[in-house]
PQR file of N, CA, C, O and H, with PARSE charges and radii, in Angstrom:
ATOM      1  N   UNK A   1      27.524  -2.461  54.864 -0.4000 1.5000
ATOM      2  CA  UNK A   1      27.878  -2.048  53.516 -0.0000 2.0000
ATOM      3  C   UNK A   1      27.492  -3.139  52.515  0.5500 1.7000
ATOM      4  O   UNK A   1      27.546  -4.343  52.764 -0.5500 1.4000
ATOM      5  N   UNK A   2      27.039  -2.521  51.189 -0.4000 1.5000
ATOM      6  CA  UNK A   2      26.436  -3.743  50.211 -0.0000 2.0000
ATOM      7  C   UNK A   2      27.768  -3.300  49.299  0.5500 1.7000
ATOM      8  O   UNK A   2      28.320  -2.205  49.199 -0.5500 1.4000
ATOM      9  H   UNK A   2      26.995  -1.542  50.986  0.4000 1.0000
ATOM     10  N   UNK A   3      28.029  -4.451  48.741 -0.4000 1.5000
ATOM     11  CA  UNK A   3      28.825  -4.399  47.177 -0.0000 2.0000
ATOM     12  C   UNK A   3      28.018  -4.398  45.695  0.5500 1.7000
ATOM     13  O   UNK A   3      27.490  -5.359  45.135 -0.5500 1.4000
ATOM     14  H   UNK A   3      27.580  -5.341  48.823  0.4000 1.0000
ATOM     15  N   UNK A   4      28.095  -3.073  45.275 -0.4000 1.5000
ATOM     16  CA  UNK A   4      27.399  -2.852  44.041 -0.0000 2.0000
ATOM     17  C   UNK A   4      27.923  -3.063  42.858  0.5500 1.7000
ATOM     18  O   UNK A   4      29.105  -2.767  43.031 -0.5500 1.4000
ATOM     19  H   UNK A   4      28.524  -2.293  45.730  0.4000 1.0000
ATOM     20  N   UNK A   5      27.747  -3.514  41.331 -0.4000 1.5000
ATOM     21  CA  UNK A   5      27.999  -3.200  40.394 -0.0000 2.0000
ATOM     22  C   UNK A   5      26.949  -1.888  39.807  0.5500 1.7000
ATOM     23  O   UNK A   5      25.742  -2.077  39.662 -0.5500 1.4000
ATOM     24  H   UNK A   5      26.786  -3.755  41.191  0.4000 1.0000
ATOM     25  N   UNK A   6      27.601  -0.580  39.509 -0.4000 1.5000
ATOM     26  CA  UNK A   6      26.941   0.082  39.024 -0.0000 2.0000
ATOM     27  C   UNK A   6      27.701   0.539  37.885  0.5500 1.7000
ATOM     28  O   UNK A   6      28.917   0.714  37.811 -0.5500 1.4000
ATOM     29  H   UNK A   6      28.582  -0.427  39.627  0.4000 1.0000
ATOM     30  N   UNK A   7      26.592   0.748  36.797 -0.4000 1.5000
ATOM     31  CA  UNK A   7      26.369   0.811  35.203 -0.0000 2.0000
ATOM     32  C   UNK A   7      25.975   2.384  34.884  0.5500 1.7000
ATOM     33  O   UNK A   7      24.792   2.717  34.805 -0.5500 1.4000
ATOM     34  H   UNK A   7      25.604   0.606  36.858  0.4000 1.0000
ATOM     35  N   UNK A   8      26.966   3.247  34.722 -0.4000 1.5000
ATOM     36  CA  UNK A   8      27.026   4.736  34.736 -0.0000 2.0000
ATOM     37  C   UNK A   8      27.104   5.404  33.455  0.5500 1.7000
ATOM     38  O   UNK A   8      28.077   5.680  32.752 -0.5500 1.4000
ATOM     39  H   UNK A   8      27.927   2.977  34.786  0.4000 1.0000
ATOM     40  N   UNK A   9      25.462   5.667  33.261 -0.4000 1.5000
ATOM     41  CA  UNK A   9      25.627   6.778  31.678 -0.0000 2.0000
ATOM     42  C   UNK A   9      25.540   7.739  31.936  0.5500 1.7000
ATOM     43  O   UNK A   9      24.795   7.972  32.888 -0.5500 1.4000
ATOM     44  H   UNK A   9      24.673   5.443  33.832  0.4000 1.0000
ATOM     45  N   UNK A  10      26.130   8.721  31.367 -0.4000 1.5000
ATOM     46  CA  UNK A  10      26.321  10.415  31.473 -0.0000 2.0000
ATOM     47  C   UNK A  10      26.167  10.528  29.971  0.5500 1.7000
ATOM     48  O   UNK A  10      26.901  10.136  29.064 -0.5500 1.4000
ATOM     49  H   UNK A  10      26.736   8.532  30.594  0.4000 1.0000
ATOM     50  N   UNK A  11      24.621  11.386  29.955 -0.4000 1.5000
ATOM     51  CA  UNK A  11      23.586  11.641  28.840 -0.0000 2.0000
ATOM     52  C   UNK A  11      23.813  13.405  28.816  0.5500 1.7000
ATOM     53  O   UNK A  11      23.527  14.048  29.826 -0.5500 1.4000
ATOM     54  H   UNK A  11      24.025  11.704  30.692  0.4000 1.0000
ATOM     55  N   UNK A  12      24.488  14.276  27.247 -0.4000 1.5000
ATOM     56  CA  UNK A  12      24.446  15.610  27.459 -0.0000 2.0000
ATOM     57  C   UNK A  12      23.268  15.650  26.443  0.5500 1.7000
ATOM     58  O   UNK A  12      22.710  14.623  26.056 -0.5500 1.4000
ATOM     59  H   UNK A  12      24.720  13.754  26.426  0.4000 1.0000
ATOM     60  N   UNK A  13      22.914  16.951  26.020 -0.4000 1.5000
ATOM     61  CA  UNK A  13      21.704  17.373  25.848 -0.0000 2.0000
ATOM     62  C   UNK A  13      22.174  17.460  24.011  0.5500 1.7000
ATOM     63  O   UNK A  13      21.128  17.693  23.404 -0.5500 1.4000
ATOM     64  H   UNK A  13      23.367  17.785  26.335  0.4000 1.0000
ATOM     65  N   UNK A  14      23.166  17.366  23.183 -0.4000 1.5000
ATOM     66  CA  UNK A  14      23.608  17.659  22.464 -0.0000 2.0000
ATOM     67  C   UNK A  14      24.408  15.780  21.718  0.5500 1.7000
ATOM     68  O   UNK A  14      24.918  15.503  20.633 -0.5500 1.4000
ATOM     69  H   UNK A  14      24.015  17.176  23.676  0.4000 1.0000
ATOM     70  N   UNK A  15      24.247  15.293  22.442 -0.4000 1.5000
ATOM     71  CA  UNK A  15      24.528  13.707  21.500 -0.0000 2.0000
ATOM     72  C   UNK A  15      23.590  12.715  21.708  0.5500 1.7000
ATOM     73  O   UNK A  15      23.434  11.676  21.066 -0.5500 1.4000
ATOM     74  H   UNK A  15      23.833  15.518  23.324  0.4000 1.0000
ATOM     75  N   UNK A  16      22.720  13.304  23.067 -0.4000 1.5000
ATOM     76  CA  UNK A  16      21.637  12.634  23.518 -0.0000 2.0000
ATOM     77  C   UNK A  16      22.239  10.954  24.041  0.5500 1.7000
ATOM     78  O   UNK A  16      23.422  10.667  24.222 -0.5500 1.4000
ATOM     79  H   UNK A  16      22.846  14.148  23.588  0.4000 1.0000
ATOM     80  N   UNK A  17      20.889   9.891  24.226 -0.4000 1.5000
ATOM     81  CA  UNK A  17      21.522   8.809  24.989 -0.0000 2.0000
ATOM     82  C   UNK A  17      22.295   7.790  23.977  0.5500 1.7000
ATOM     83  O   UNK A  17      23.105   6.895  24.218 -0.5500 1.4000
ATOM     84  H   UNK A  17      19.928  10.124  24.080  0.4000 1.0000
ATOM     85  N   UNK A  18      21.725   8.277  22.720 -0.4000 1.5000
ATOM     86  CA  UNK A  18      22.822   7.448  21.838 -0.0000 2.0000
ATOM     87  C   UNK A  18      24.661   7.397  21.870  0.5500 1.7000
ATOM     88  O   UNK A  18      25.507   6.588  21.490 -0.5500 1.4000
ATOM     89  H   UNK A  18      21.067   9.004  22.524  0.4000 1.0000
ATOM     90  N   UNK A  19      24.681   8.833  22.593 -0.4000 1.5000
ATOM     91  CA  UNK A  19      26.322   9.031  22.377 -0.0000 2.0000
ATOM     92  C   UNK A  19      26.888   9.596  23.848  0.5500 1.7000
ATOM     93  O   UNK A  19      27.896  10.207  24.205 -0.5500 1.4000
ATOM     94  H   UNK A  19      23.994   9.490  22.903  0.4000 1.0000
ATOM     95  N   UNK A  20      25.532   8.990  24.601 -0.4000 1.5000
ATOM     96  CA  UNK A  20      26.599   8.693  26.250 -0.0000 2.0000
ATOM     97  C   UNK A  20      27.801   8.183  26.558  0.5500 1.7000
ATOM     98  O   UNK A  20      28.495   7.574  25.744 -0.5500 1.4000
ATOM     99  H   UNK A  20      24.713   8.494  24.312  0.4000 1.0000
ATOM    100  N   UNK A  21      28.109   8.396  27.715 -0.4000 1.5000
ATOM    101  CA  UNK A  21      29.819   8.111  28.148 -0.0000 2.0000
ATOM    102  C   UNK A  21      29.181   6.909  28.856  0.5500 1.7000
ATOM    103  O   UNK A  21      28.081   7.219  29.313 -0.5500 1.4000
ATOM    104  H   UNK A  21      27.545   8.891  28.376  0.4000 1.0000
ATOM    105  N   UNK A  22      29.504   5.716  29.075 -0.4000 1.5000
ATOM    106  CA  UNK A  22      29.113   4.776  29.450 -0.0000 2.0000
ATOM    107  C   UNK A  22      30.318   4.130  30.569  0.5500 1.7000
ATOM    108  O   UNK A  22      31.432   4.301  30.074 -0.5500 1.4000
ATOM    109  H   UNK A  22      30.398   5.464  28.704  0.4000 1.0000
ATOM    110  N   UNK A  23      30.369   3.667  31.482 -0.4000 1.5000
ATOM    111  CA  UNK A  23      31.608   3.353  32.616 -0.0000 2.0000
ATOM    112  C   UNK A  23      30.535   2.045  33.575  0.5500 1.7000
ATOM    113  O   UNK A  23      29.321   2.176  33.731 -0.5500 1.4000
ATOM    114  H   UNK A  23      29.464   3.527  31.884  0.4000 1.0000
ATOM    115  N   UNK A  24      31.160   1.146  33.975 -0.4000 1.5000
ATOM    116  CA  UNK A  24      30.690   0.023  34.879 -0.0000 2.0000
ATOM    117  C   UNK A  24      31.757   0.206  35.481  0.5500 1.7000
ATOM    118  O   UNK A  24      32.891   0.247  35.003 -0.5500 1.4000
ATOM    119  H   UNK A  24      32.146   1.040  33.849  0.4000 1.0000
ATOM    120  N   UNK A  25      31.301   0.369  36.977 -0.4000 1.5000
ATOM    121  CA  UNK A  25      32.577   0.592  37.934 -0.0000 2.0000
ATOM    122  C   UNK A  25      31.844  -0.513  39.359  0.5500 1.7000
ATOM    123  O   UNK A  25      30.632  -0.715  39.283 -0.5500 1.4000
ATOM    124  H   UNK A  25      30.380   0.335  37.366  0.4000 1.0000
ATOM    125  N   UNK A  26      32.576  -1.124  40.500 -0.4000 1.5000
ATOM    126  CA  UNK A  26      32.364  -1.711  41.374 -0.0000 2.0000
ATOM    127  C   UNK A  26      32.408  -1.003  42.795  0.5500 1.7000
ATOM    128  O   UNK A  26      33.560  -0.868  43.208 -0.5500 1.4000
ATOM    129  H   UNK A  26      33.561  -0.961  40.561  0.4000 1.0000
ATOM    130  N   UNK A  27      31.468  -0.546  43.591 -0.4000 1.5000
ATOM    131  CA  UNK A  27      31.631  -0.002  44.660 -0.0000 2.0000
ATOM    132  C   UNK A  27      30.868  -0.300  45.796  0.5500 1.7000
ATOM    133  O   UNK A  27      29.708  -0.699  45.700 -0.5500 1.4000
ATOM    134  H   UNK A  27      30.532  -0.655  43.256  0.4000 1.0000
ATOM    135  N   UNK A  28      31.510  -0.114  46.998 -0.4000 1.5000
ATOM    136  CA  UNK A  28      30.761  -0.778  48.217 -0.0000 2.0000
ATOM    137  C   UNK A  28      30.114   0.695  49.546  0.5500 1.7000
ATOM    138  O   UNK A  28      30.793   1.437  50.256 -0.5500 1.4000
ATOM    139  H   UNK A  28      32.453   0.210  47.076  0.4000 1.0000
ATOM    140  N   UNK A  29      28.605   0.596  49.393 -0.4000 1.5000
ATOM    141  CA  UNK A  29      27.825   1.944  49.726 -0.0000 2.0000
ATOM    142  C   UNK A  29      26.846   1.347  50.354  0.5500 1.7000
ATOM    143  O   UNK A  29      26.486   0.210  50.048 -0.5500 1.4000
ATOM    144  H   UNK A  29      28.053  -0.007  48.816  0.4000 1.0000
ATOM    145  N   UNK A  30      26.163   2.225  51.551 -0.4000 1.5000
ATOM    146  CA  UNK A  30      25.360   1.405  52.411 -0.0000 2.0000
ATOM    147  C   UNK A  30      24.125   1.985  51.434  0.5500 1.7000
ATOM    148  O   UNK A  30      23.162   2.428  52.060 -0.5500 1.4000
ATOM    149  H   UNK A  30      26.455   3.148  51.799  0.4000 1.0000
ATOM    150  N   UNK A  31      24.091   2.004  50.815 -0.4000 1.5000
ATOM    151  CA  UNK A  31      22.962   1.862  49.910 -0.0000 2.0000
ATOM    152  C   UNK A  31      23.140   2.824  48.318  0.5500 1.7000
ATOM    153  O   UNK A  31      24.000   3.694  48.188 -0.5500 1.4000
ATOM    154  H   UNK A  31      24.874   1.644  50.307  0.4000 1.0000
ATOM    155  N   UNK A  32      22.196   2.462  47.276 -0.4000 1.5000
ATOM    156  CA  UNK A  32      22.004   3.392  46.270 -0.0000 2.0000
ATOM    157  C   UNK A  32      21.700   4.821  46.286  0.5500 1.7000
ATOM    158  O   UNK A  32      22.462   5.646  45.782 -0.5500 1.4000
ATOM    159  H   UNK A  32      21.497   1.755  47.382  0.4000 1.0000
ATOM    160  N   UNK A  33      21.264   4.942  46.511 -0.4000 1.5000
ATOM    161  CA  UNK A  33      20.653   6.880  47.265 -0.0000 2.0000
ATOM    162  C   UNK A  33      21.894   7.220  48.466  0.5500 1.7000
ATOM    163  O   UNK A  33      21.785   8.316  49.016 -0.5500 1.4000
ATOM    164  H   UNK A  33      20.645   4.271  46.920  0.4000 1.0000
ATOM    165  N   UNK A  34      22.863   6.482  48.819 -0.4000 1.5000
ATOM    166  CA  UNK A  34      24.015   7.278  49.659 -0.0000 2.0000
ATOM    167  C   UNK A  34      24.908   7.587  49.037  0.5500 1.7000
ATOM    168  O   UNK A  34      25.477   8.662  49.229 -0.5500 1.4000
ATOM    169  H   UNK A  34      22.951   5.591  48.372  0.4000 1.0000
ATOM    170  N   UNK A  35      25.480   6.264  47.622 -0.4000 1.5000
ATOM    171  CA  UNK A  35      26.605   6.389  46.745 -0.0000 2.0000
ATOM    172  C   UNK A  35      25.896   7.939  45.874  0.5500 1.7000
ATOM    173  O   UNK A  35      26.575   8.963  45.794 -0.5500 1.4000
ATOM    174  H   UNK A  35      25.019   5.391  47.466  0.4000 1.0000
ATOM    175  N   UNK A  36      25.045   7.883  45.526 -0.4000 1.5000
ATOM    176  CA  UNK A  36      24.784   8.785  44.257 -0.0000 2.0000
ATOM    177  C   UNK A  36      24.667   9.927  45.019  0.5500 1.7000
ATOM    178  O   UNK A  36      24.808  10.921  44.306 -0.5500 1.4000
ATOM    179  H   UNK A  36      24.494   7.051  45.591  0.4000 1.0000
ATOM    180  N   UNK A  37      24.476  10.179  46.121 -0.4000 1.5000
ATOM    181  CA  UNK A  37      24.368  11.845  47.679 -0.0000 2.0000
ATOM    182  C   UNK A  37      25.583  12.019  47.257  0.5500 1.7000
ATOM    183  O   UNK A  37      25.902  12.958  46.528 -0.5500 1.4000
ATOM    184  H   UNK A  37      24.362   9.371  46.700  0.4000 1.0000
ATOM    185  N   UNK A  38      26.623  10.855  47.805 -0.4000 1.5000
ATOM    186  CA  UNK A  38      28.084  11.187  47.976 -0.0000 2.0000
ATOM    187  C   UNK A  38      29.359  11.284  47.156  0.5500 1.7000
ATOM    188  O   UNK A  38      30.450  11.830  47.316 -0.5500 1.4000
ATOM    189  H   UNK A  38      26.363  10.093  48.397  0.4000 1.0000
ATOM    190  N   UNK A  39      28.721  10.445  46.094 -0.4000 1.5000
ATOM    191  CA  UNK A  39      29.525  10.963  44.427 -0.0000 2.0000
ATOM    192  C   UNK A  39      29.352  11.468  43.370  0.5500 1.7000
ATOM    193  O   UNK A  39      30.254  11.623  42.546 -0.5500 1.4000
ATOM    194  H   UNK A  39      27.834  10.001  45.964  0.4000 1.0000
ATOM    195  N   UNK A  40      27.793  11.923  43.157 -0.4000 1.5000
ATOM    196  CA  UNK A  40      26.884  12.581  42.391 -0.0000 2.0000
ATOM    197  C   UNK A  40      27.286  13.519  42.202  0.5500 1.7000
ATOM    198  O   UNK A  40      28.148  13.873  43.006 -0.5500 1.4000
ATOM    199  H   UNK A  40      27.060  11.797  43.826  0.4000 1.0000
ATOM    200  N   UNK A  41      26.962  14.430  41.139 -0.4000 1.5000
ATOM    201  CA  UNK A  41      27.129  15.711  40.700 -0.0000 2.0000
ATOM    202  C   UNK A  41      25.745  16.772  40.702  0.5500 1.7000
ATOM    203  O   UNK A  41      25.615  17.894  41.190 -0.5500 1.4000
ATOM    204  H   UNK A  41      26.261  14.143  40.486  0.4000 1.0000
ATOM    205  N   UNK A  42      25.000  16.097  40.106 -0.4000 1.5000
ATOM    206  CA  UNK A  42      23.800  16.584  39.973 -0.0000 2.0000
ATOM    207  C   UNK A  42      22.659  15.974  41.108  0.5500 1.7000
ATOM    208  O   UNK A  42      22.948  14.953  41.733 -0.5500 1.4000
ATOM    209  H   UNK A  42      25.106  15.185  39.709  0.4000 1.0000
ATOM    210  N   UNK A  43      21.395  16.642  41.323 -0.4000 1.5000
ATOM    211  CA  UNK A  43      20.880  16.417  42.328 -0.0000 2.0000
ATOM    212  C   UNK A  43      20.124  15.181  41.886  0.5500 1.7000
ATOM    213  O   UNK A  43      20.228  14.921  40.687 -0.5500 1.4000
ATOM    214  H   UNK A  43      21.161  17.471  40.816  0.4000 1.0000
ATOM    215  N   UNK A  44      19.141  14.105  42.866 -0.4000 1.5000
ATOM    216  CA  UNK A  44      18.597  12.907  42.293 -0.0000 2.0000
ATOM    217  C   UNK A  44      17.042  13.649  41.430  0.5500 1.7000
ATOM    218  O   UNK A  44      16.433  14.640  41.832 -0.5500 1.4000
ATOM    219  H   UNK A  44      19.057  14.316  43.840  0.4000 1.0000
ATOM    220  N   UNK A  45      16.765  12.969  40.418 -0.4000 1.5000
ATOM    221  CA  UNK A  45      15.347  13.533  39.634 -0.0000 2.0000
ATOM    222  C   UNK A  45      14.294  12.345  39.893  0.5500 1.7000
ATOM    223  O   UNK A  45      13.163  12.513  40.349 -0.5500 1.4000
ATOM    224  H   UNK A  45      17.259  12.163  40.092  0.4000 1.0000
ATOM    225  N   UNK A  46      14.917  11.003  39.488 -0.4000 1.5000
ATOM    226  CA  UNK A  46      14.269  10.574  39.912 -0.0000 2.0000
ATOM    227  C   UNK A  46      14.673   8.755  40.615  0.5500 1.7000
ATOM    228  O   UNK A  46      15.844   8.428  40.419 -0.5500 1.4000
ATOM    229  H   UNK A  46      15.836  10.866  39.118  0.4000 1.0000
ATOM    230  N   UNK A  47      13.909   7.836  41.253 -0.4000 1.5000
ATOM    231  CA  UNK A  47      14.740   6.909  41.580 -0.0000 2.0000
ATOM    232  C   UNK A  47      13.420   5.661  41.579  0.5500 1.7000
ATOM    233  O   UNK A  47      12.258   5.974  41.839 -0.5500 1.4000
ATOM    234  H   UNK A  47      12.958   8.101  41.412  0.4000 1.0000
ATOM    235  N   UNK A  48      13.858   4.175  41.227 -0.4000 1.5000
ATOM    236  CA  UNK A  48      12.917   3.315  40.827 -0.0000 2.0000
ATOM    237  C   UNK A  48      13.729   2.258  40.418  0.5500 1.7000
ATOM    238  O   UNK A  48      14.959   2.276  40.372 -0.5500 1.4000
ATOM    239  H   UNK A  48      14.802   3.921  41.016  0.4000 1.0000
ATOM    240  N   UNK A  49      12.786   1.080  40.042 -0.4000 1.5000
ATOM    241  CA  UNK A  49      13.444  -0.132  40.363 -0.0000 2.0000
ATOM    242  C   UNK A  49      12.830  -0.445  38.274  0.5500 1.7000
ATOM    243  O   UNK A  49      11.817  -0.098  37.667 -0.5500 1.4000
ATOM    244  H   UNK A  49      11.787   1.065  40.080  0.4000 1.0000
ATOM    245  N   UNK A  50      14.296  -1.364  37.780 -0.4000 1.5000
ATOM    246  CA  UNK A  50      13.884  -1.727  36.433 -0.0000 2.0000
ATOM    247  C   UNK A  50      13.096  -3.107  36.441  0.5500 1.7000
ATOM    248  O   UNK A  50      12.605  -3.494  37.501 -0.5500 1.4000
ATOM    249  H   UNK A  50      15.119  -1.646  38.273  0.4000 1.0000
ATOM    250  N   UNK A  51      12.997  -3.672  35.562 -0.4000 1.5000
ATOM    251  CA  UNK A  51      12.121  -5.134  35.270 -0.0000 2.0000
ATOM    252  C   UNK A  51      12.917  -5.867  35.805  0.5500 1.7000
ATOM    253  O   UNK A  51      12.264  -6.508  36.629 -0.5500 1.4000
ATOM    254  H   UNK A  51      13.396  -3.357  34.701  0.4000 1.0000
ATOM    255  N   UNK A  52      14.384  -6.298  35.858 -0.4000 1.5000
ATOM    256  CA  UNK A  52      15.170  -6.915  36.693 -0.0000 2.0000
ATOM    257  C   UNK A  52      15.416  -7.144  38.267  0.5500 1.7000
ATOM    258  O   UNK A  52      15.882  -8.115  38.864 -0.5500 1.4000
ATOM    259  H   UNK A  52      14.915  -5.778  35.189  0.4000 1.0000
ATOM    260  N   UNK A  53      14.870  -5.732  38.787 -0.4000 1.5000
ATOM    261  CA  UNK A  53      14.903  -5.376  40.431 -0.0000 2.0000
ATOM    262  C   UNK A  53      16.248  -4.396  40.691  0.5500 1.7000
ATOM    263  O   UNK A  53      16.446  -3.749  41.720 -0.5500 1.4000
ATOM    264  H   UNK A  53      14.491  -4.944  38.302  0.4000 1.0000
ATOM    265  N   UNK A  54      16.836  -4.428  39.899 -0.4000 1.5000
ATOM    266  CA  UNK A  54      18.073  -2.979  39.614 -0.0000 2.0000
ATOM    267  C   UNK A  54      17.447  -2.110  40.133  0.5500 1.7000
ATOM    268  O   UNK A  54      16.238  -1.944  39.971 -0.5500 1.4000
ATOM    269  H   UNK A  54      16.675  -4.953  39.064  0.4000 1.0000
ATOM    270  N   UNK A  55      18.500  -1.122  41.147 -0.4000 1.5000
ATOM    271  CA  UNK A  55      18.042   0.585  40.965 -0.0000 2.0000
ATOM    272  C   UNK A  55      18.332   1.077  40.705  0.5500 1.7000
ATOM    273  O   UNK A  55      19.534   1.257  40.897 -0.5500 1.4000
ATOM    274  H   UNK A  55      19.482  -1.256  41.279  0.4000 1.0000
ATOM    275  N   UNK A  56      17.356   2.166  39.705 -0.4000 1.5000
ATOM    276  CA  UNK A  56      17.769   2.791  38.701 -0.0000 2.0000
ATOM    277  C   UNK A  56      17.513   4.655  39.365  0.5500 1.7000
ATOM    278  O   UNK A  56      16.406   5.163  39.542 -0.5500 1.4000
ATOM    279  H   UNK A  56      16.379   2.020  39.549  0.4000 1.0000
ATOM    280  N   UNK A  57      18.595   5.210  39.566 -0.4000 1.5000
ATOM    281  CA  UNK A  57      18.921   6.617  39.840 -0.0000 2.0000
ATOM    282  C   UNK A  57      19.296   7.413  38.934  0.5500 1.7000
ATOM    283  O   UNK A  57      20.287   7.094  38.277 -0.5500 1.4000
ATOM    284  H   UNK A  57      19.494   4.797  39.423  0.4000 1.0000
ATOM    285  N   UNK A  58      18.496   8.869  38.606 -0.4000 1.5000
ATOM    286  CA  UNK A  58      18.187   9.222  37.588 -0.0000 2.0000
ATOM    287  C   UNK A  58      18.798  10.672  38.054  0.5500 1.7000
ATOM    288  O   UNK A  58      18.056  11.257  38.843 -0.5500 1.4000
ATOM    289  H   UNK A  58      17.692   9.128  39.140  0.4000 1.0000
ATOM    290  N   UNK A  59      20.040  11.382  37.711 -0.4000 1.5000
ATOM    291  CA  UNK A  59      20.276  12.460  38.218 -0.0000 2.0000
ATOM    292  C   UNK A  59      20.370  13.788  37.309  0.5500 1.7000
ATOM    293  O   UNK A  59      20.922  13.440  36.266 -0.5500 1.4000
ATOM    294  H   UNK A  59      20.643  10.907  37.070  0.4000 1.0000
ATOM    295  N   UNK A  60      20.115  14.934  37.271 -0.4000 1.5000
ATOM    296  CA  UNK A  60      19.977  15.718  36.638 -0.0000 2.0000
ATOM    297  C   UNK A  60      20.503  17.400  36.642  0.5500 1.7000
ATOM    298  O   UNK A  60      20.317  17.978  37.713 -0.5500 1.4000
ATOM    299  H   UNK A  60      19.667  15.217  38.119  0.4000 1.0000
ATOM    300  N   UNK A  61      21.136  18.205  35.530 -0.4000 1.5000
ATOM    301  CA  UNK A  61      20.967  19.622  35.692 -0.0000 2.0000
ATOM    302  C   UNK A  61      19.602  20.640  35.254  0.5500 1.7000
ATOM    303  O   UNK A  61      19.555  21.863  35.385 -0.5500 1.4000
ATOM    304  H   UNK A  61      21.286  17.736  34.660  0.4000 1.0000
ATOM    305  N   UNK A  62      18.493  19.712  34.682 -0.4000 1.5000
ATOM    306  CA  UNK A  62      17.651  20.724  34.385 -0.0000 2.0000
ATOM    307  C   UNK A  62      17.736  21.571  33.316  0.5500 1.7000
ATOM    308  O   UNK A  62      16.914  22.436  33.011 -0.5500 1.4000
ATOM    309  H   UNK A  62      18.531  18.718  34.575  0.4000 1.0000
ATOM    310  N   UNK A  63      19.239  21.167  32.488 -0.4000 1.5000
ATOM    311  CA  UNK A  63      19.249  21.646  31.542 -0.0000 2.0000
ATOM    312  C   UNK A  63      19.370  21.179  30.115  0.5500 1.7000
ATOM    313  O   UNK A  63      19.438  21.756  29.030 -0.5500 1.4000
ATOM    314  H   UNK A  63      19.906  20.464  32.735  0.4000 1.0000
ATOM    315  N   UNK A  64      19.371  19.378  30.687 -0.4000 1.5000
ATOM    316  CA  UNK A  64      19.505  18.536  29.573 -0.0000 2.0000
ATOM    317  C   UNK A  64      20.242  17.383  29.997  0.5500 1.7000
ATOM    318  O   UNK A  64      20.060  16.242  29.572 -0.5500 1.4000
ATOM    319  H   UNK A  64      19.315  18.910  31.568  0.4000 1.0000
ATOM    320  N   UNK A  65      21.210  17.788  30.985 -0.4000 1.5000
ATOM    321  CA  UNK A  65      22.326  16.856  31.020 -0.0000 2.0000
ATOM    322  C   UNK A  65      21.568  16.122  32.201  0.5500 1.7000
ATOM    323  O   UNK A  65      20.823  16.707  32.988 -0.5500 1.4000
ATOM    324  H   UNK A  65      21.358  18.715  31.330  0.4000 1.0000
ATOM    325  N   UNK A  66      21.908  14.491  32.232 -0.4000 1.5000
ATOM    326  CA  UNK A  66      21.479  13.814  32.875 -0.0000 2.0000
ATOM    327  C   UNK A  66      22.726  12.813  33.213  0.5500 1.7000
ATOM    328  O   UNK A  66      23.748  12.688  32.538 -0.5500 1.4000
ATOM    329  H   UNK A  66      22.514  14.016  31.594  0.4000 1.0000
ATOM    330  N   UNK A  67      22.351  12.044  34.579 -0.4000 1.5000
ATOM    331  CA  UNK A  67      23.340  10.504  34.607 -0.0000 2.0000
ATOM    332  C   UNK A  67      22.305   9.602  35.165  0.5500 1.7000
ATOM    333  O   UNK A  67      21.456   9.738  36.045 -0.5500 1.4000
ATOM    334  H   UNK A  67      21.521  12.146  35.127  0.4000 1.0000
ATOM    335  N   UNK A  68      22.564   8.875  34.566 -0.4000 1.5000
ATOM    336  CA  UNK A  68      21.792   7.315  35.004 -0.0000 2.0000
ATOM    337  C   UNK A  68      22.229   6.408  36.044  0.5500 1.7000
ATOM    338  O   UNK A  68      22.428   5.335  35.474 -0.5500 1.4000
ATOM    339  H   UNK A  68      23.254   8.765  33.851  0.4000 1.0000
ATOM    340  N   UNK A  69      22.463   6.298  37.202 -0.4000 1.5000
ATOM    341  CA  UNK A  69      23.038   4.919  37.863 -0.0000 2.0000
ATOM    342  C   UNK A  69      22.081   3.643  37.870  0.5500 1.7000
ATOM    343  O   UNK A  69      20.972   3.716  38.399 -0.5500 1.4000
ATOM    344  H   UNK A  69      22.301   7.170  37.665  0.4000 1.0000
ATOM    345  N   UNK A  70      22.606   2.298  37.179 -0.4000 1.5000
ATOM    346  CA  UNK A  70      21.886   1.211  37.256 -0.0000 2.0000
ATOM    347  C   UNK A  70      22.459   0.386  38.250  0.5500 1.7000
ATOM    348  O   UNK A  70      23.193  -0.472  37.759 -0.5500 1.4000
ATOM    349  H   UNK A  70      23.506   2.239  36.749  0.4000 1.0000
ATOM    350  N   UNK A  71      22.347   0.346  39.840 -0.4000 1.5000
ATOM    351  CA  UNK A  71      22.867  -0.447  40.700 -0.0000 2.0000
ATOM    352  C   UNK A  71      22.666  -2.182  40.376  0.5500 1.7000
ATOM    353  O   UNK A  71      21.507  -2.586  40.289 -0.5500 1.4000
ATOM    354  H   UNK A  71      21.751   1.043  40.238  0.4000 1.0000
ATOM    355  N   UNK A  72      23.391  -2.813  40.266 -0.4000 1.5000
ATOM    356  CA  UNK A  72      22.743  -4.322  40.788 -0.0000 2.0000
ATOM    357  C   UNK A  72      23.719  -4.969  41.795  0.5500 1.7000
ATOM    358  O   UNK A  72      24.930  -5.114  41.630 -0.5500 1.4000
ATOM    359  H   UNK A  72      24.333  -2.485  40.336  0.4000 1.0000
ATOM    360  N   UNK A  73      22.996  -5.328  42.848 -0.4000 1.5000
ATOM    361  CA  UNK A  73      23.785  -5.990  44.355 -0.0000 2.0000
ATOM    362  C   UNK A  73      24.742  -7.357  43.549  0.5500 1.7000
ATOM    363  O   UNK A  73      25.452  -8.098  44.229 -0.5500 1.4000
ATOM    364  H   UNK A  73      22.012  -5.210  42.982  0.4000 1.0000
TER
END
């Protein structure tokens, strides 16, 4: 198991990313792509690493609404 800080925006289609719900929460997941399988809502869209080495998990309804997970170990 790794210990994550992850950095959680929930983006709706109607305030856009300016007026996301924003939450930093601490959790311990044998990886990024298992926490976001197993607490996710929406399915993954897309997944990649930022300029820092963060992973960045990109989840989606397809209808606008999105969540962002920014893992850093």
């Amino acid at each position: 198991m790794h210990e994550y800080e992850i950095f959680v925006e929930e983006i709706n289609p109607c305030g856009g990313e300016k007026y996301s719900k924003k939450t930093l929460i601490e959790a311990e997941a044998e990886s990024p792509e298992a926490y976001v399988k197993e607490n996710g809502r929406f399915p993954v869209l897309e997944s990649a690493h930022n300029e820092s080495g963060d992973v960045v998990i990109v989840t989606g309804d397809n209808k606008g609404s999105f969540v962002r997970y920014t893992f850093t170990e």
